[in-house]
Residue frames relative to the residue before (quaternion, step in Angstrom):
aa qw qx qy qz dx dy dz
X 1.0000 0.0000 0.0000 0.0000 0.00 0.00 0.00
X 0.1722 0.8152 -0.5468 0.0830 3.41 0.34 0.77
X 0.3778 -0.7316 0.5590 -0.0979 3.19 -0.57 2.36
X 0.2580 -0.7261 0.6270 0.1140 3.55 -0.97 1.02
X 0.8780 -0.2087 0.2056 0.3786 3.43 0.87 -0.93
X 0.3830 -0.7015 0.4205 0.4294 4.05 -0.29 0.19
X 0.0758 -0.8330 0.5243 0.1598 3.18 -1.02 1.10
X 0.8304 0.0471 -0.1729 0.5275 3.30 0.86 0.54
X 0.1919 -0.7499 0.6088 0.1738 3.80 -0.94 0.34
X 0.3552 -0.7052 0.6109 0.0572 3.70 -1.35 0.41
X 0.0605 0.7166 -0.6836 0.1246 3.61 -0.45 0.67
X 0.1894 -0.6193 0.7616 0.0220 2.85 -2.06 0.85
X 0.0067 0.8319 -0.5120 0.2141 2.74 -1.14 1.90
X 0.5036 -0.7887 0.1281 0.3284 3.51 -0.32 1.08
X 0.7640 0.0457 -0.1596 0.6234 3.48 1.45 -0.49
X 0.6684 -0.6186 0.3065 0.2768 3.52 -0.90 1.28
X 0.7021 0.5434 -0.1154 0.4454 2.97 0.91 -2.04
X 0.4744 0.5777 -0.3726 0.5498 4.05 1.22 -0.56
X 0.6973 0.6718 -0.1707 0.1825 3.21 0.51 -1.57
X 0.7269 0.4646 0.0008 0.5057 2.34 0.79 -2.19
X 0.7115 0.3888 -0.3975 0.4296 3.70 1.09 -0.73
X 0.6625 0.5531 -0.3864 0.3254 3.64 0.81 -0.09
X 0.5868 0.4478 -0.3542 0.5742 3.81 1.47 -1.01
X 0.4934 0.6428 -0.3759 0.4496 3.80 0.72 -0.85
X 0.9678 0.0747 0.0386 0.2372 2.63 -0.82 -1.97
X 0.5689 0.5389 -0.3059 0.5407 3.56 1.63 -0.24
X 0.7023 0.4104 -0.1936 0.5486 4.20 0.78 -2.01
X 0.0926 -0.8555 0.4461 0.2462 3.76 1.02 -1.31
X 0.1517 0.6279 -0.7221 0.2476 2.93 0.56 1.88
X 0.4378 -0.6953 0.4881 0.2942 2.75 -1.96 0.15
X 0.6347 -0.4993 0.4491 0.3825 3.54 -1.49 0.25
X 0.0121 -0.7622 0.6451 0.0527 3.89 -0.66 1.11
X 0.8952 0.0290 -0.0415 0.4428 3.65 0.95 -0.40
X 0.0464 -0.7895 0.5790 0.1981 3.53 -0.82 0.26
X 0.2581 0.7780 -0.5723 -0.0249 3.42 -1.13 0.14
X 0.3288 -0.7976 0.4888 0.1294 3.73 -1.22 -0.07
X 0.2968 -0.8615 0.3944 -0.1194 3.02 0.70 1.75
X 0.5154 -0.5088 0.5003 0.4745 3.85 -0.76 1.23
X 0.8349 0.3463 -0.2680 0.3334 3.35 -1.79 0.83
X 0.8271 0.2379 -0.1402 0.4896 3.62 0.83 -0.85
X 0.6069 -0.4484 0.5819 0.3033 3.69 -1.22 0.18
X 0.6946 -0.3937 0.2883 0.5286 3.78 0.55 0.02
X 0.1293 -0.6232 0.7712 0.0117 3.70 -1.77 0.53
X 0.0482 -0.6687 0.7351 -0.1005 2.98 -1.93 1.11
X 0.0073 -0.8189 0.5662 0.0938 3.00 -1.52 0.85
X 0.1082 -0.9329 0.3435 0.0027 3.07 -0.91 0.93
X 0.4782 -0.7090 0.4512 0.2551 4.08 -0.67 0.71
X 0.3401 -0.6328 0.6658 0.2015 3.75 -1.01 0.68
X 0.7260 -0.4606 0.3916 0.3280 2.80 -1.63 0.63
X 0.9050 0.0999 -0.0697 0.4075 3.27 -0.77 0.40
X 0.4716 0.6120 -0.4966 0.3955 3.28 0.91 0.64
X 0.2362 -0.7355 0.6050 0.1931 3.56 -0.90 0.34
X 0.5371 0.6177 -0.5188 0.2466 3.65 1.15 0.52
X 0.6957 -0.4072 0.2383 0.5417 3.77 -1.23 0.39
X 0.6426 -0.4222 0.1568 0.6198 3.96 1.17 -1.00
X 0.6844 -0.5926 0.4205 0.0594 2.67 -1.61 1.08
X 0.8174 -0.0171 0.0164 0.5756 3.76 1.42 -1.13
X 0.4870 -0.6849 0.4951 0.2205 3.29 -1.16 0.61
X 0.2816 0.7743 -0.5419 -0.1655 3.53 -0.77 -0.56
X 0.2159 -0.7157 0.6637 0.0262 3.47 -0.86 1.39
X 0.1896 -0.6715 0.7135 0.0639 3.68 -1.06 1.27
X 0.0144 0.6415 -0.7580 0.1168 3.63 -1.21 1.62
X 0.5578 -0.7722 0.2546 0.1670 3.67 0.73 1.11
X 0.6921 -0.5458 0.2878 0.3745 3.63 -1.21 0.66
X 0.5396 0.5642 -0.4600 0.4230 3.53 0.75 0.03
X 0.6018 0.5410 -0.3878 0.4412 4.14 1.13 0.42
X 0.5074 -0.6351 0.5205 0.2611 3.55 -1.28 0.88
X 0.6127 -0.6199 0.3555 0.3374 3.71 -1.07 0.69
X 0.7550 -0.2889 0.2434 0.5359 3.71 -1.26 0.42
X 0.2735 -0.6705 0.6421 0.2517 3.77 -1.20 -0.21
X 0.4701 0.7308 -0.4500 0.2061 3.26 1.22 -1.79
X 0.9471 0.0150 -0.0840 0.3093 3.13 -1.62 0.93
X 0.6720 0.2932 -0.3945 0.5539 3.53 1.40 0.93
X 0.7233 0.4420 -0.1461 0.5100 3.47 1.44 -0.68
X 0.8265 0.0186 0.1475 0.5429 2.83 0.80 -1.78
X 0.5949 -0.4691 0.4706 0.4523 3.78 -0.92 -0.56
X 0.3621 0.4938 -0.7033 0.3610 3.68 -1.24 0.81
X 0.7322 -0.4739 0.4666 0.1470 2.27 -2.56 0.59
X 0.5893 -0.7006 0.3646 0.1701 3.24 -0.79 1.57
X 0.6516 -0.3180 0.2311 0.6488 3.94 1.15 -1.51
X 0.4419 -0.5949 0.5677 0.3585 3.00 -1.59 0.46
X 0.2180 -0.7797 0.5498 0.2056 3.79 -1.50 0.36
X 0.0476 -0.7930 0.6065 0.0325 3.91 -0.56 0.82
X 0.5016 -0.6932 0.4944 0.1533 2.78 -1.29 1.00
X 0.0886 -0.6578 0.7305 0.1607 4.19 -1.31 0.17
X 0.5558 -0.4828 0.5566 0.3850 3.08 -1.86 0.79
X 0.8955 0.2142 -0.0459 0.3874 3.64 -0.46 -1.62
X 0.5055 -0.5515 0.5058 0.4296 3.95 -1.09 0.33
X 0.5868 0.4065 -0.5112 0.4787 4.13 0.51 -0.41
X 0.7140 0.3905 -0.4707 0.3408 3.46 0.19 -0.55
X 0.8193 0.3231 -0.3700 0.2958 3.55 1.25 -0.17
X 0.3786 0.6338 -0.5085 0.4432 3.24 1.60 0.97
X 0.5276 0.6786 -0.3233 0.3957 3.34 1.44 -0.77
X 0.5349 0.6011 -0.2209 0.5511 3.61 1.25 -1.28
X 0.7286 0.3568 -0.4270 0.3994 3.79 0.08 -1.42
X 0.6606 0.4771 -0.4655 0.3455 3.74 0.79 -1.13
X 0.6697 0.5407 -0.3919 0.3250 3.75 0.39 -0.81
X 0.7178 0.2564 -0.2045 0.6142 3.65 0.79 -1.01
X 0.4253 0.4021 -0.5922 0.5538 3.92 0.42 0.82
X 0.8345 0.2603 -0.1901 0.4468 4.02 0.07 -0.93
X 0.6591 0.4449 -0.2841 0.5357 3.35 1.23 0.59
X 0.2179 -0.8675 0.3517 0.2763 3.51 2.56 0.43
X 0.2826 0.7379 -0.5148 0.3325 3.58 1.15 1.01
X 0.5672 0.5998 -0.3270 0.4600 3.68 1.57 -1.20
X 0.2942 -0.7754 0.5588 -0.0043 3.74 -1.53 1.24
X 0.8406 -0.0333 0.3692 0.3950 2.56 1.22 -1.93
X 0.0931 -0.7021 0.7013 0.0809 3.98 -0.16 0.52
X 0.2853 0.7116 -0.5970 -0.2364 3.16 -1.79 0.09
X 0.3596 -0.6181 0.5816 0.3877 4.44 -0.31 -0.33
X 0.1179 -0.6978 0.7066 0.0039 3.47 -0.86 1.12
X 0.7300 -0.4383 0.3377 0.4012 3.42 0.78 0.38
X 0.7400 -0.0606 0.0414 0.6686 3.94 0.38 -1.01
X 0.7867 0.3253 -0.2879 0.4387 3.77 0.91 0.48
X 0.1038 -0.8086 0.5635 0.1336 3.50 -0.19 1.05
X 0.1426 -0.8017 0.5794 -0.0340 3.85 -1.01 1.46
X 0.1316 -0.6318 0.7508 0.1407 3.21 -1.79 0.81
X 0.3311 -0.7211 0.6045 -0.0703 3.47 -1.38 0.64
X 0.2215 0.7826 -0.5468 0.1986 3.41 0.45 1.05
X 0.0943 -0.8331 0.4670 0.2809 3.70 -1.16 -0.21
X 0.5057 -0.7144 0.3673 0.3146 3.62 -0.95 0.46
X 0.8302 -0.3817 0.0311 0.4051 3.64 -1.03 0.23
X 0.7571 0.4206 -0.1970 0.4595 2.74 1.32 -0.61
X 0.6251 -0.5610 0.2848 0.4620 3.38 1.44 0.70
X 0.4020 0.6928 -0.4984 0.3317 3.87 1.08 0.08
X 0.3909 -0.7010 0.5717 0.1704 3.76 -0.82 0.83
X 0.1889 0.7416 -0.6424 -0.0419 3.35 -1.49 0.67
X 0.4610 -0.7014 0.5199 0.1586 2.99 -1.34 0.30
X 0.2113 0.8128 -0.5387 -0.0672 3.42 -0.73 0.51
X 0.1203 -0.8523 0.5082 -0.0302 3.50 -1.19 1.21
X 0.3683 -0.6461 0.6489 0.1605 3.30 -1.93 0.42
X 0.2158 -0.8504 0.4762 0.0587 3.23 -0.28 0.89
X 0.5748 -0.5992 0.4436 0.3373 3.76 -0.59 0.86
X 0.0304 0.8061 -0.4439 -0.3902 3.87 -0.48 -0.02
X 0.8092 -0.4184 0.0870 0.4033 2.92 -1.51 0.62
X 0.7001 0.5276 -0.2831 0.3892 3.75 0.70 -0.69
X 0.5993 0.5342 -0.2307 0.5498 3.59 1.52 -0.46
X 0.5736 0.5549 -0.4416 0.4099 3.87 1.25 -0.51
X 0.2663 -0.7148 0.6411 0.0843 3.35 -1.19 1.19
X 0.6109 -0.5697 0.3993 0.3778 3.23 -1.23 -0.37
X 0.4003 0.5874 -0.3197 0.6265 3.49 1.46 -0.25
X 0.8295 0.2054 -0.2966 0.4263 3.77 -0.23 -0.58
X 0.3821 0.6518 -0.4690 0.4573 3.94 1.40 -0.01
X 0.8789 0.3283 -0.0798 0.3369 3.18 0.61 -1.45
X 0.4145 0.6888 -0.3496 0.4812 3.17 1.81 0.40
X 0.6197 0.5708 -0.3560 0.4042 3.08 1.30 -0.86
X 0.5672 0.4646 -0.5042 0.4563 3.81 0.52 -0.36
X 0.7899 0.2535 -0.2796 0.4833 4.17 0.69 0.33
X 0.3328 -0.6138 0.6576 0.2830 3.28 -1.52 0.49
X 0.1010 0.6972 -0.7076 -0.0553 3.27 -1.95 0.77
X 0.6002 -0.4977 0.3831 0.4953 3.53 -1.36 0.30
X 0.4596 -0.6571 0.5581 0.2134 3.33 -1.53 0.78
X 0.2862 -0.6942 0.6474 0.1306 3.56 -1.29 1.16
X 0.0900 -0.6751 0.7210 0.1278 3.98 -0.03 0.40
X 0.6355 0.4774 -0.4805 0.3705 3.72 -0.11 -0.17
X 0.6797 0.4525 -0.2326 0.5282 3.43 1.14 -1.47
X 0.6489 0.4441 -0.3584 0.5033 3.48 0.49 -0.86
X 0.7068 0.3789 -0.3398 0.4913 3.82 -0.09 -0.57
X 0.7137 0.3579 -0.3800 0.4670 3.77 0.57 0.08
X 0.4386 0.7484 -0.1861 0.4614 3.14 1.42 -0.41
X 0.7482 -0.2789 0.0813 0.5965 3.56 0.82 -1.34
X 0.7422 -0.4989 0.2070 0.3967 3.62 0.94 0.89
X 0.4820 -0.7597 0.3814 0.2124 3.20 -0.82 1.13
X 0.7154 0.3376 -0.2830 0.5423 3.47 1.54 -0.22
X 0.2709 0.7597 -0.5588 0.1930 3.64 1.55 -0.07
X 0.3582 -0.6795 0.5862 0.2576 4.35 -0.76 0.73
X 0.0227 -0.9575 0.2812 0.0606 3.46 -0.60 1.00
X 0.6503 0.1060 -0.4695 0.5878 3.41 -0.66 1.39
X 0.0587 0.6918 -0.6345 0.3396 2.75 -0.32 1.51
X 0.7691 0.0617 -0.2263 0.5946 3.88 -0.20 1.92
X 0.5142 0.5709 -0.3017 0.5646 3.66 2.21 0.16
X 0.8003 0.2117 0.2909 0.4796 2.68 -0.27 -1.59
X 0.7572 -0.0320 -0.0751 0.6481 4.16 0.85 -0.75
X 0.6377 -0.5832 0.4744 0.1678 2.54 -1.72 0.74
């Protein structure tokens, strides 16, 4: 099965409209579909910036009368979803929006990946990251990955440039 990449993710969420203003109006994808499928309150799908893929996310509304995720205290499920940015301003640019939008959890450096960690209304984790490219990866940041530390976007953007395009020979071509 030799997978190139995720082209889309699905999520179940309790009220569309919430939803939709937060991937919309906070992540700014856009709206490619609406509809209201036997079983759910309504479903949308929708395209990140810059993607050229048919869409990128689902959302299936099974209304406010449901208990939050369990995954990975209760039960099994999928922990977060992880998207990539091209440039580190665009992912300091992110922390301000989901810091002023009290969506922001978390930052960490994995060493060749630099992560925010924010979650959506319904408490769903994601991940979002800059990725060292491949021609910048030292041996020091290889081996960083086996640890988490707090992320310095200030250091890290002086480090390898605030518009440097990342994972590039990783992750892009």
């Amino acid at each position: 099965m030799p997978i190139v990449r995720l082209n889309h993710a699905v999520l179940y969420v309790r009220d569309l409209q919430r939803s939709l203003d937060f991937y919309v109006g906070v992540l700014g994808f856009t709206r490619i579909e609406e509809m209201t499928p036997a079983g759910f309150s309504g479903a949308a799908f929708l395209r990140a910036p810059g993607s050229t893929n048919d869409h990128d996310l689902g959302l299936f509304a099974i209304g406010d009368n449901v208990g939050p995720s369990l995954a990975g205290r209760a039960t099994v499920g999928l922990y977060h979803l992880a998207w990539e940015v091209d440039t580190l301003s665009e992912l300091e640019r992110l922390a301000r929006v989901l810091s002023e939008a009290g969506a922001l959890v978390g930052s960490s450096d994995h060493g060749t990946t630099k992560s925010l960690y924010a979650h959506d209304p319904d408490g769903l984790e994601f991940e979002v990251a800059w990725l060292i490219p491949a021609d910048l990866l030292t041996q020091e940041a290889k081996d960083a990955r086996t640890r988490i530390g707090p992320l310095d976007l200030t250091a890290t953007k002086d480090r390898y440039g605030a518009t440097t395009r990342g994972g590039v020979g990783i992750s892009v071509v």
